[in-house]
C-alpha positions in Angstrom: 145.6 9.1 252.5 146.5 6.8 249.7 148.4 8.9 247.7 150.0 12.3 247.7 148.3 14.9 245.0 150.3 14.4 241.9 150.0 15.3 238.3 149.8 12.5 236.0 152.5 13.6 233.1 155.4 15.8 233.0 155.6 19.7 232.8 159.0 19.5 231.9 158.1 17.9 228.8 158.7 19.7 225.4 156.1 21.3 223.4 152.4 20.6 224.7 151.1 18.1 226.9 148.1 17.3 228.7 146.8 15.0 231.6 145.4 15.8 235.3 146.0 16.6 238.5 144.7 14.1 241.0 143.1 15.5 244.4 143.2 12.4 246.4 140.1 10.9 247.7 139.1 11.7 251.3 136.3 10.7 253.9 133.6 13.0 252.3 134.8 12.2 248.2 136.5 10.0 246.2 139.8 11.6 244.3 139.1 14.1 241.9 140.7 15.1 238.2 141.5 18.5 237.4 142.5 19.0 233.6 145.8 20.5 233.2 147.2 21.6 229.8 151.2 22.6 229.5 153.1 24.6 226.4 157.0 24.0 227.0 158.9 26.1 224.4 162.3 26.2 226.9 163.7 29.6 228.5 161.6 32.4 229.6 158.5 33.9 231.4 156.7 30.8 234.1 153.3 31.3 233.8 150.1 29.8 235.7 146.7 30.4 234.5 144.0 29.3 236.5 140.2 29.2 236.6 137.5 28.0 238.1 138.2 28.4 241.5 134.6 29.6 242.1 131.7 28.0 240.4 129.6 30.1 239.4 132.2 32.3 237.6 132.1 30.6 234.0 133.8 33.2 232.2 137.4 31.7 233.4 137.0 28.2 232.6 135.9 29.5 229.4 138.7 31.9 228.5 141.1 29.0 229.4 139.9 26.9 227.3 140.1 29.0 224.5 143.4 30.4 225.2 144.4 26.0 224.8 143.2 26.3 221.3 145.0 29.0 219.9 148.5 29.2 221.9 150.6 25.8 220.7 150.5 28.2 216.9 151.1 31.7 218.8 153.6 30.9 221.8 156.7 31.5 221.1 159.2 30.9 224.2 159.1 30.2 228.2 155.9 28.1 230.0 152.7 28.4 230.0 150.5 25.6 232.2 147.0 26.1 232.4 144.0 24.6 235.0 141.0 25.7 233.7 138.6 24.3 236.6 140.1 24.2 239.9 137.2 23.3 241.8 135.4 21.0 239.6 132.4 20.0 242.3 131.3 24.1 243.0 131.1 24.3 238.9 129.4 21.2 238.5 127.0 22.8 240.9 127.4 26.5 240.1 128.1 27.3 243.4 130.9 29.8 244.6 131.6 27.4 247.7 132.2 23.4 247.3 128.6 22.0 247.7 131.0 18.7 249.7 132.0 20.8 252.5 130.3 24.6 252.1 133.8 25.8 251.9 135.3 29.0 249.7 138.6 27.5 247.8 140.1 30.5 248.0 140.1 31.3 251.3 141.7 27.7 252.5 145.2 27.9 250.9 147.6 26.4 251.4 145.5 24.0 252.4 146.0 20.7 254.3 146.9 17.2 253.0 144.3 15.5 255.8 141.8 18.1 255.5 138.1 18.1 253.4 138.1 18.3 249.8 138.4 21.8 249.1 141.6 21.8 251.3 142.9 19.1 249.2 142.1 21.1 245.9 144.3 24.1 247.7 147.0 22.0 249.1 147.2 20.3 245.6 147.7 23.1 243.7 150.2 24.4 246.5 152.3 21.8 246.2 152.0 20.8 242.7 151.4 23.9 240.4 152.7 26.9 242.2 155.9 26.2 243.1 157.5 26.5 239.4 155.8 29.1 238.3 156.8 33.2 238.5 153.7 34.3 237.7 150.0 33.6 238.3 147.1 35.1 236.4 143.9 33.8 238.4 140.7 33.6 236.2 137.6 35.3 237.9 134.2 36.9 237.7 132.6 39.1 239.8 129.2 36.9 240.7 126.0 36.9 239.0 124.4 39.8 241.1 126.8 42.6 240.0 127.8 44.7 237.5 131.6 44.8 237.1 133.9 46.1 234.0 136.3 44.1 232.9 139.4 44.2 235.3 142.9 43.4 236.4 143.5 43.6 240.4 145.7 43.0 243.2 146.1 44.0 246.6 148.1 46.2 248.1 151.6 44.2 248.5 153.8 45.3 251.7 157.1 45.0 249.2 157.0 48.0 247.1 159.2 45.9 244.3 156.5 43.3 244.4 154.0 45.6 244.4 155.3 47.5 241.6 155.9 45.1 239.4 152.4 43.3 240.3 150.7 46.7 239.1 152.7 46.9 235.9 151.8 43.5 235.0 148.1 44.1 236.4 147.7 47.2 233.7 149.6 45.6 230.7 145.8 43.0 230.8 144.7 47.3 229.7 141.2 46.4 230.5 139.0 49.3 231.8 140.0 49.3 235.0 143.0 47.7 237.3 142.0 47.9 240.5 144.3 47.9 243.6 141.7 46.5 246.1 142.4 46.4 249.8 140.0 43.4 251.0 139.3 42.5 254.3 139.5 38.9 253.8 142.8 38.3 252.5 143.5 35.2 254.7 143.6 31.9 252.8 143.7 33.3 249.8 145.9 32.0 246.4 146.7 35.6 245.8 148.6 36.0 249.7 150.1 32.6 249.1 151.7 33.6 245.7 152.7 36.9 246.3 154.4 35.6 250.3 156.6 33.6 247.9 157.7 36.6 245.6 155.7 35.8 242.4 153.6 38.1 240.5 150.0 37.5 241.0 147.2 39.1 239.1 143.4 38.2 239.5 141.3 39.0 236.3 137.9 39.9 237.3 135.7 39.2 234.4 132.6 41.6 234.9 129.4 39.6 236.5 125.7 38.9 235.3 125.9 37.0 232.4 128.5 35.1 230.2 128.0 37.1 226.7 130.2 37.1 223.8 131.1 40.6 223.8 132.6 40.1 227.5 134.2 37.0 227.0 136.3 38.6 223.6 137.1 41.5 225.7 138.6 39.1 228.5 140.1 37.2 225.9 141.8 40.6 224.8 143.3 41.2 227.9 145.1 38.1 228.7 146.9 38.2 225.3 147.6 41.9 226.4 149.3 40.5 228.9 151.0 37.9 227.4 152.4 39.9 224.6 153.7 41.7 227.8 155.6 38.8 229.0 157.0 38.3 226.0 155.0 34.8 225.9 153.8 35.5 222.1 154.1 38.2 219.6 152.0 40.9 218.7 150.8 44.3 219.2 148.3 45.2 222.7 144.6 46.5 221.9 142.7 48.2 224.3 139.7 46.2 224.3 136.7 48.6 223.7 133.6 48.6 226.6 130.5 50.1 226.4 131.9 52.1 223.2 134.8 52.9 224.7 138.9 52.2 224.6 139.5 53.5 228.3 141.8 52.2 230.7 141.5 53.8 234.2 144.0 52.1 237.6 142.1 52.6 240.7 142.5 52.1 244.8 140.2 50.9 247.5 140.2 51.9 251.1 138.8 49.4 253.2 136.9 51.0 255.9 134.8 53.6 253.7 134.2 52.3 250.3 131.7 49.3 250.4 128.2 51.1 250.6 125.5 48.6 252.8 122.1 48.6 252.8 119.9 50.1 255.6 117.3 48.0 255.2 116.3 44.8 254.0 114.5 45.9 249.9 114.8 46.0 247.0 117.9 47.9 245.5 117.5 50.2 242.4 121.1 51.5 240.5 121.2 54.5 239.5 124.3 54.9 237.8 126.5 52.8 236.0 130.3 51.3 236.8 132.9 53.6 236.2 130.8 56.8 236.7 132.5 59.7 238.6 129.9 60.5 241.4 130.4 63.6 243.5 129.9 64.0 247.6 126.0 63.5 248.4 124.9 62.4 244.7 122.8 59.2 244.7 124.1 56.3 243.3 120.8 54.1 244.3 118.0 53.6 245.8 116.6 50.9 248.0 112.8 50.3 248.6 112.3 49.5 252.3 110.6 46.3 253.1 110.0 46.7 256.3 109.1 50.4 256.5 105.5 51.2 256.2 106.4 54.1 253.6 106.4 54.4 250.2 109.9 57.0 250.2 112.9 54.7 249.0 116.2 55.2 251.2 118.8 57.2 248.9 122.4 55.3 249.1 125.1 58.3 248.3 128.6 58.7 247.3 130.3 59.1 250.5 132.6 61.5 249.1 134.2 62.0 244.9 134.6 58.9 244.0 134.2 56.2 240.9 131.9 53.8 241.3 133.6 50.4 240.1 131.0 47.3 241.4 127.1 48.2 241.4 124.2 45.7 242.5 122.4 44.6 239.0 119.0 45.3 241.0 118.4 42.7 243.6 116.6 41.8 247.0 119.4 42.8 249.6 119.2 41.9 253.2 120.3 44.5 256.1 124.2 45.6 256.0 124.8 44.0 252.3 126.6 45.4 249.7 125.0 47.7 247.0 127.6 49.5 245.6 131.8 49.4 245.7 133.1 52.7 245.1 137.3 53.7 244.6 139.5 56.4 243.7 142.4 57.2 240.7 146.1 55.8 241.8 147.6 58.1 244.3 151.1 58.5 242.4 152.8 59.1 246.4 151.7 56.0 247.5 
């Protein structure tokens, strides 16, 4: 390598400045440029805002950008840096994965210095961004194939002070729902790598489908929400209102039981909506077989009383993929 990733100003700087970080170049790119924006106003809350890190969830990169407009009038202490496109070839391309090397950024950290690009773009921001910061809000979206509410999550955290205070800062975003998700593929991920080091680490999911201007002022809600709660600017929280509603609900995965596959390779109906309490047995879709030379549709059904947080938007689905996510309310004892 030529170079070690660096950024090309100072984040100790007063005030607000701007510049990049710079991936170096590899064998399979040259170096890239990630836009970084940084509001110094001295003492207090150490805050990383990132997006991007999957290209073909817009809504982050958006909501960043936004958030650079209005924050050098409305911050009034600590340090805020923001990187509004972490993985500038996958949104060039709208692709979840880097198009370069077919990897997933976020399952690559910490990364590697000698590795392909998208383990560059992790071990750049390893090295570079996260190590000064206290607190991490990671701008998402759910993908263009679901229908998600607008939500704060985070995994389940073996220290229960982490873990406590992650879920407090999760539910101050008071979006509809803050979901405590146990995922099976945690490895690699920026959320493990933050939260190994003791920082708070909260991943906005920002619904799915389409970018419309209703979702992004509700996302746009929430982070303030949240930064009123650090004490980052001033202000009272609104409970953003979805679907004609100001509801907030905090729910839990398990991992073994509560992602509903399809049978068969069809064509999936919904028939509810997210954040609909479904009993034992009720249907909460239906697929029409392709391969079944019949014209009944196979019934998917809550597998027990549950909410149903994530639903397919109606799509072909192949055999043993996802249709429906379904969770429970907080279990106060856990």
């Amino acid at each position: 390598m030529s170079e070690a990733p660096h950024l090309t100003f100072d984040l100790d700087k007063a005030g607000m400045s701007n510049g990049h970080l710079v991936v170096p170049e590899g064998a399979d790119c040259e170096a890239l440029s990630l836009p970084v924006f940084s509001f110094n106003k001295g003492e207090g809350p150490q805050l990383l805002i990132t997006g991007g890190c999957h290209g073909d969830e817009l809504e982050g990169p958006i909501v960043a950008r936004r958030l650079v407009e209005w924050l050098p009038e409305a911050q009034v202490c600590g340090r805020i840096v923001i990187a509004p496109v972490l993985n500038p070839p996958a949104v060039k391309a709208c692709s979840r994965n880097t198009p370069i090397d077919g990897l997933n950024l976020n399952r690559v950290f910490p990364g590697r210095s000698d590795g392909s690009v998208t383990e560059r773009i992790a071990d750049a921001v390893s090295r570079t961004l996260l190590p000064w910061a206290d607190t991490v809000f990671d701008l998402h979206s759910f993908g263009l194939n679901w229908d998600f509410p607008p939500s704060s999550t985070t995994h389940p955290i073996a220290d229960p002070v982490l873990m406590a205070k992650t879920l407090q800062m999760a539910e101050a975003f008071k979006l509809p729902m803050t979901l405590v998700w146990e995922h099976p593929g945690s490895q690699g991920m920026f959320d493990t790598l933050a939260q190994n080091q003791g920082k708070v680490f909260v991943c906005a999911e920002f619904g799915g489908g389409t970018v419309s201007f209703d979702a992004i002022a509700i996302y746009e809600a929430g982070l303030r929400n949240a930064l009123i709660a650090l004490g980052l600017v001033e202000g009272k929280p609104d409970r953003p209102t979805f679907r004609h509603q100001k509801v907030t609900q905090t729910l839990e995965t398990r991992r073994s039981s509560d992602e509903l596959k399809s049978p068969s390779r069809g064509i999936f109906e919904p028939r509810c909506s997210v954040m609909d309490e479904v009993n034992a047995g009720e249907i909460i879709g239906k697929l029409y077989s392709m391969d079944l030379s019949t014209a009944d549709a196979i019934d998917i059904r809550a597998p027990g009383t549950c909410i149903v947080y994530a639903i397919r938007s109606g799509a072909y689905v192949d055999v043993d993929e996802g249709v429906a996510l379904v969770a429970r309310p907080v279990n106060p004892n856990h």
